[in-house]
N, C-alpha and C positions, 0 to 999 in steps of 0.2 A: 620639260621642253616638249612641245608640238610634235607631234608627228610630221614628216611632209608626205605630199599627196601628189598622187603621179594621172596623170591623165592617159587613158587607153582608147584607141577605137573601138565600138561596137567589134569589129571585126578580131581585137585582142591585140592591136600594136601599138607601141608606146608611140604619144607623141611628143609630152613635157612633165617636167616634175615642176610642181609649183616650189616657191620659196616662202609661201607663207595660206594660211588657211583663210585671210584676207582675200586673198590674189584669187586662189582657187575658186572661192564663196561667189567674186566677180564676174570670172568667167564663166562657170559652170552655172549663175544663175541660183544657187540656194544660198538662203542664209546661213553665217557662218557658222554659227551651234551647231545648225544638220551635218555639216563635212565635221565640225569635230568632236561631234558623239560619234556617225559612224567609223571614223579615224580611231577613237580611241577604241572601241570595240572589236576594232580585226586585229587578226593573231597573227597576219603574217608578218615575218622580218621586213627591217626597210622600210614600214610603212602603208601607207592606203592605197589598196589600187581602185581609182575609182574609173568607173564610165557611166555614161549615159544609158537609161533603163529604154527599152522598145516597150511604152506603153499604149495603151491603144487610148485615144482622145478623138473620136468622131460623134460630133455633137449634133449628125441628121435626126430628123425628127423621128421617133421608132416607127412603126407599123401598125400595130397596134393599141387597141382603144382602150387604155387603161393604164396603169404603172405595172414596172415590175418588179414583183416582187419575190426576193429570194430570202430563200430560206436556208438558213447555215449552219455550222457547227465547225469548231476547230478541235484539236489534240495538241497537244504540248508536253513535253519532258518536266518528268519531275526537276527543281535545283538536287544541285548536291554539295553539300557543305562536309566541315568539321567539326562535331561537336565534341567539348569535352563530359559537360554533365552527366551525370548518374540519371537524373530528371529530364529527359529529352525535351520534355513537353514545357519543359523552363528556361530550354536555352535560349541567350540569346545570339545570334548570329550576325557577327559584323562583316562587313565585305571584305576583311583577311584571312574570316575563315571560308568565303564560298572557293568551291572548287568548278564550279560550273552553274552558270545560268541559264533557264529556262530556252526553248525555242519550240518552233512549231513543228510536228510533227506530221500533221495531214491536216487536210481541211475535204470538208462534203458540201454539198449544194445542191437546190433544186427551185426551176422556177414552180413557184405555187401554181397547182393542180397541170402541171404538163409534168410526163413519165418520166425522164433521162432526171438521175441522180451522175452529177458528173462530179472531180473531187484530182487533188494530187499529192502526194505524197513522197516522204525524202528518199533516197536511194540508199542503200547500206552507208555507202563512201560518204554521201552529205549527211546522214545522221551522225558518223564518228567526228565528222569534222564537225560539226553542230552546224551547219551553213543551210541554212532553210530561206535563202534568197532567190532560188527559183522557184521554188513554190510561193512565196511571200509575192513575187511579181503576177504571179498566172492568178492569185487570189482578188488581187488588187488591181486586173483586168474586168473581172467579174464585177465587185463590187463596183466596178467605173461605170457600168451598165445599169445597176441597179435605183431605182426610186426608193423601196421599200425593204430594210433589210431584217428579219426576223429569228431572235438567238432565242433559247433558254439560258437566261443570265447574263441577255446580252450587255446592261450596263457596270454589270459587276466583273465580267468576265471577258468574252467575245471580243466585243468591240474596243474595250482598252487595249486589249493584249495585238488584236489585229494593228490597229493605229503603231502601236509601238514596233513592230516589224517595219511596218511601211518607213516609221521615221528612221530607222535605224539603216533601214537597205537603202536610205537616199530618195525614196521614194515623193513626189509632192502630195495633198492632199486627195483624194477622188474626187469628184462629183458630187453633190449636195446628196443626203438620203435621208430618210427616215429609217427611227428604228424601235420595232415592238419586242419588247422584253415578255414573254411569255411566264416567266418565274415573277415577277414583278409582276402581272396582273393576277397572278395565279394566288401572289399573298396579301393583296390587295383587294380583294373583290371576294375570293372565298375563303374556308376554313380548312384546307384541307390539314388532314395531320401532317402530311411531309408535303413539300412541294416540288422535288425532285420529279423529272423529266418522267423517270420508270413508274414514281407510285401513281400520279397522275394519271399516265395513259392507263394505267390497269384500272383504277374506277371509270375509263369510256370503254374499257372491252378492248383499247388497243394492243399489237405484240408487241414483248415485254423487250428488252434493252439483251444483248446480246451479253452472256456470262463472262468474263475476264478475270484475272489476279494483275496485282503489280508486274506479276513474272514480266507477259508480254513488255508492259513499259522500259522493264529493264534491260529485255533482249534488243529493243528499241532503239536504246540510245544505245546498245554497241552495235547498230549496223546490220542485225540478222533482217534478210533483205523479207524472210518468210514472216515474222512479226508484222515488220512495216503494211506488209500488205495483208493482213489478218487486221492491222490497227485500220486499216482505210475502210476495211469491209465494216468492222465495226463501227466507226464515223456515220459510212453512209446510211446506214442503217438507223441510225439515232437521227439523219435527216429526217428519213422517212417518216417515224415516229413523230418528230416534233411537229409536220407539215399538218397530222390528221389531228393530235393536240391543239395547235393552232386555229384549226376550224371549229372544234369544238369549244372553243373560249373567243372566238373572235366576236359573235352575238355582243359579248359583256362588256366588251373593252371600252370605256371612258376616252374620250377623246383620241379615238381611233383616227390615224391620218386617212384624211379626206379619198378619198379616191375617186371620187366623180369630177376632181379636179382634173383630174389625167386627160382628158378627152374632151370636147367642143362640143358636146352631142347638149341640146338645149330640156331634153327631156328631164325629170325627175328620175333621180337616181340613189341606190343605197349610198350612203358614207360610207361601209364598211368592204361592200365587196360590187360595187357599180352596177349592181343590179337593175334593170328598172322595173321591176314585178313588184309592185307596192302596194300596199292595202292603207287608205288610213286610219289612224287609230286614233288617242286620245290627245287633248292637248297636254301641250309644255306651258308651266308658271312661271315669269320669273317676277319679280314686286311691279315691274311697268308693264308687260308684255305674255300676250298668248300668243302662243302660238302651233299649227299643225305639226302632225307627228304621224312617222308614216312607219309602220312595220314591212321588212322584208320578207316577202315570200320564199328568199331563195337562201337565204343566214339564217331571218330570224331576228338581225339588229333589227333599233329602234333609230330613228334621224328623225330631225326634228328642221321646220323651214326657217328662212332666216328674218322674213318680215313677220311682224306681227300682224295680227287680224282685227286688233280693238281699234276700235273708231278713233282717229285722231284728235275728235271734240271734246270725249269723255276725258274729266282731268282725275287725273289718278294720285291718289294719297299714300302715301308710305309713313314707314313707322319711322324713329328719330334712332339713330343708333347712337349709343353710352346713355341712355337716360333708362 
């Protein structure tokens, strides 16, 4: 049987209890799976208390000439289950033995090359309860803002695990963005022996990832409020790290999002970082079409223009492909 779902004012006073997760889905405007995952995942007796989120949705045009782009990093709780095995590493774990699932513990941020590392974190009280909904909301203010969002791990990690908060606290989707995986390009393009955040920056000279054990995690999730803010310090610090990694790999990146889209400026500009200090360099081949290619003076990427230069009379032969 369905949980039922009580509707609250922002201000926290009841005003109805729905009689069915139909009814609710109607009124409140989500579809009906989003009220009854987040129904079925709260621990209070009685049912869902649900209200309306205070997000920000102001769609003026920004200020400035370019996207923004942030740069992120989340923390999360280990699960904790029950295993029987002698072989841990062979257990398997069905959802009768979890004792607890995952949530977010801090998150860090920073607009690319501007100073403020800003970030929030659970309170003793909301880590014992696992209720990482106001942090989850303030997160998902940020990203509403953002054009360009950049994780290490972001498709494997980050951004599933962020998405999943939002679905689960009620949340609707943000604003369109893009997102560059920094691990993903990192095993993609080069060889490094590890591709982890720490080994990386130590072949560019950068400082190394802040020392921790499990301990902190565990003092964590029971609420030690001095953890929580030792795990934030550590978060933003891995911003920091990632921001100058990121600069250091952005030159490479393959089909890097545009960003001289962002702005109306009719000048030549990088792809990479909307630079317009350009030098040209060599041409791009492709079987029909040449065309210029301009290096940045201020990355280092290469962009390439989007007409070709060969003559439209000249008829061009290509080779047959499967023969």
């Amino acid at each position: 049987m369905s949980k039922p779902v009580y509707k609250y004012s922002e201000e926290g006073k009841f005003i109805c209890k729905y009689q069915s997760t139909t009814q609710a889905a109607r009124d409140l405007g989500f579809d009906e799976s989003t009220i009854r995952k987040a129904a079925d995942s709260n621990k209070y007796s009685g049912g869902f208390l649900w209200k309306r989120h205070k997000v920000e949705t102001n769609n003026a045009e920004p200020e400035y000439a370019g996207p923004r782009i942030l740069i992120l990093d989340i923390e999360t709780s280990p699960c904790q289950a029950f295993i029987f095995s002698t072989h841990v590493w062979k257990a398997t774990i069905t959802p009768d033995k979890m004792i607890s699932d995952w949530f977010m513990l801090s998150w860090s941020a920073k607009w690319l090359e501007e100073g403020e590392v800003f970030s929030d974190r659970l309170s003793g009280e909301e880590a014992i309860d696992e209720n990482d909904e106001r942090i989850t909301l303030s997160l998902w203010n940020v990203i509403q803002k953002s054009d360009i969002v950049i994780c290490h791990n972001a498709l494997g990690f980050d951004i599933p695990n962020i998405k999943t908060r939002f679905i689960i606290h009620g949340f609707p989707p943000p604003s369109t963005f893009k997102v560059i995986d920094t691990l993903q390009i990192a095993r993609k393009e080069f060889g490094f022996t590890y591709n982890n955040l720490d080994s990386i920056a130590k072949h560019f000279g950068i400082s190394q990832k802040i020392g921790t054990t499990f301990e902190l995690w565990k003092k964590c999730i029971h609420g030690d409020d001095e953890a929580l803010a030792e795990m934030e310090y550590y978060n933003k610090h891995d911003v920091e790290i990632l921001e100058l990694v990121y600069l250091k790999l952005r030159p490479w990146v393959k089909s890097h999002a545009n960003t001289s889209l962002y702005n109306d400026s009719k000048e030549k500009q990088c792809s990479h970082c909307n630079s317009t200090n350009l030098t040209i360099d060599k041409y791009f081949y492709t079987n029909t079409g040449k065309y210029p290619t301009y290096r940045c003076n201020e990355c280092g990427a290469i962009s390439r223009g989007r007409k070709t230069i060969l003559d439209r009379s000249k008829e061009i032969l290509v080779s047959i492909p499967g023969r």
